[in-house]
N, C-alpha and C positions, 0 to 999 in steps of 0.2 A: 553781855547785854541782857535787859529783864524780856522777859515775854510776855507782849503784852497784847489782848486784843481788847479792840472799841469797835461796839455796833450799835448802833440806834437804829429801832423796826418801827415803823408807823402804819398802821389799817386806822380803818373805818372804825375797830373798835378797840384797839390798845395802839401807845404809845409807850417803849420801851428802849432805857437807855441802858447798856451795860459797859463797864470797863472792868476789867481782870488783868491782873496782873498772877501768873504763875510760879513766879518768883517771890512771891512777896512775904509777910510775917505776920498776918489775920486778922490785917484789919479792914471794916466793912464799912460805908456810908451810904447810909440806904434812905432813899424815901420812898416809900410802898408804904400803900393805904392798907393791906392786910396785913393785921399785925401777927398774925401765927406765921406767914412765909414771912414776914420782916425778922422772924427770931429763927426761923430755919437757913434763910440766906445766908444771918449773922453767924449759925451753930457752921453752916457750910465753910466761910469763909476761914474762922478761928483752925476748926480742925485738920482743912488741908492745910493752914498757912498760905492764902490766895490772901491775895487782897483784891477788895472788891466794891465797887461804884454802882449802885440799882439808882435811878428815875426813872417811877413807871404809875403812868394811871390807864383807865380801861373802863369799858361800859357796865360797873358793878351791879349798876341797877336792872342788867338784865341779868348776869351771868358771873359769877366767879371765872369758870372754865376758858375765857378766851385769856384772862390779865395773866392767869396761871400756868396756861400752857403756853404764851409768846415769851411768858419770860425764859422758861425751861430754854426752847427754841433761839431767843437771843444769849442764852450764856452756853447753852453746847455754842455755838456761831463766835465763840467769842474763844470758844476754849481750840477750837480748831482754827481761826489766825492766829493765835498767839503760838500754837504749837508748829506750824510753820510744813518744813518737809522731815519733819518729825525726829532728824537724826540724832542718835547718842543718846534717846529717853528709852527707861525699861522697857517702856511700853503695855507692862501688866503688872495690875496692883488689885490686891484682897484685903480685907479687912473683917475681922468677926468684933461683934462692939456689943456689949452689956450695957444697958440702963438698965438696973433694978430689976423687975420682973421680966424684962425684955430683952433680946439676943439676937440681933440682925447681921446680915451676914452682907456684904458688896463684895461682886470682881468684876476688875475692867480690865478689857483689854482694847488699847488705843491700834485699832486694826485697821482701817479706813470703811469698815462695815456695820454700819448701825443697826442697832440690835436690842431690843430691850425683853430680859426677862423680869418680870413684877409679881414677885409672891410674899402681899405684906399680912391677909387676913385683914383688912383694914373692915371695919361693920357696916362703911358708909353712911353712919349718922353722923349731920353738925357735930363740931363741936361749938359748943355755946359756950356764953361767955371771950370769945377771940374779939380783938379791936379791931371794926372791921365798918371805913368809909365808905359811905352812898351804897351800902346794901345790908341785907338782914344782917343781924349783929351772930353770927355764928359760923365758922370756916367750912367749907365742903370739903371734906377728907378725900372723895371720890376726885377732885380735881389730882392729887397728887402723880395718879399715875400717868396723866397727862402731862403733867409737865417732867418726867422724866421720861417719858416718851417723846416726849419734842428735844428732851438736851440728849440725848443717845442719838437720836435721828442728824440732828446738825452739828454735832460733834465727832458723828461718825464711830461711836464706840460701840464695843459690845458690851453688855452693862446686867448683871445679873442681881437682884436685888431682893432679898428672902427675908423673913421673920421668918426664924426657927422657933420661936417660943414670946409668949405677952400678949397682956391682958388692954391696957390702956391703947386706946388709938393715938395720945400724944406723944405716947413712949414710945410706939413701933415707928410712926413719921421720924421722930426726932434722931432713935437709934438710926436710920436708914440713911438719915443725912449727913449723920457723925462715921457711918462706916464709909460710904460713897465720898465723900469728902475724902478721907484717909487712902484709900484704895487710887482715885485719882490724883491722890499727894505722890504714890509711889510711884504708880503710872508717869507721871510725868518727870519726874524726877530724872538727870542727865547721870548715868552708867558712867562712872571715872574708869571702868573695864573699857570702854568703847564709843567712848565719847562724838566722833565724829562718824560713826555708822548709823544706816539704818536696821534697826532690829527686824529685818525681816528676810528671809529665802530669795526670796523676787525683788529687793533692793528699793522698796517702795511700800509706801504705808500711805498712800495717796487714797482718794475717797473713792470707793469703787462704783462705776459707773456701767 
């Protein structure tokens, strides 16, 4: 059977629809109004092989930062029903990923303890130029670690995510979401060594509370 989760989160100031499928072959149907996370969603989905369903609007005209980090927050939330009581997946996956001048590094590990390390060097300027509804026309780069802060938190993973090297801040996001994508492709991925265990000492990989 495919693993799938469906969440829609509603506030005051984002409305956020996600469906994942972790099983699936990369393909993405998105409508999000920022067009730089509509091609990091897309780069997300192709390279783990997820397939993946985004509807999401949010109060652009104050903030990037809330549409950004509920989405994170709604697909960790999506990535932990679909994974269920976790049994039979590796449970950790790395990834070292090259774009050009740049070399990003992700490892996960699907522990039930969310955890975010973020070391991207990002400069924090716009990037200008991004398609981007009902707000200035340029992405906030600083939103990103937010919303991998919110999918590690309700995903429950531990989630390490480095630039070793690179100059472009389009390169280092982009690299970060091609290696995390790959790293949670292995992660999740079902062990034909051990198909109906849980990978763990304590016999649970449940959220730790």
């Amino acid at each position: 059977m495919a693993r799938i989760g469906e969440i829609t989160r509603r506030t005051k100031e984002t409305d956020v629809f996600i469906r994942l499928n972790l099983d699936g072959t990369g393909r993405a149907a998105l409508e999000y109004p920022l067009g730089f996370m509509t091609h990091m969603l897309n780069t997300f989905a192709r390279h783990g092989l997820f397939d993946l369903e985004v509807r999401a609007s949010g109060d652009l005209e104050v903030d990037q930062h809330h549409l950004v980090e509920d989405t994170g927050i709604v697909l960790g939330q999506c990535f932990a029903s679909a994974l269920g009581d976790k049994k039979g997946i590796r449970r950790v996956g790395s990834c070292l990923f090259p774009m050009d001048e740049t070399l990003a590094r992700a490892a996960a590990d699907l522990s039930g303890r969310g955890f975010l390390v973020f070391e991207a060097g990002l400069s924090g300027i716009p990037l200008t130029g991004a398609q981007v509804s009902g707000s200035p026309g340029a992405f906030q780069t600083d939103t990103i670690e937010d919303f991998w802060q919110g999918f590690a938190s309700a995903a429950a993973v531990s989630l390490h995510l480095d630039i070793l090297r690179g100059r472009s801040d389009h390169h280092k996001i982009e690299a970060l979401f091609k290696a995390a994508a790959r790293a949670l492709r292995e992660a999740v991925e079902i062990d034909p060594r051990s198909p109906g265990d849980v990978p763990s000492t304590k016999g649970t990989l449940g959220v730790a509370v």
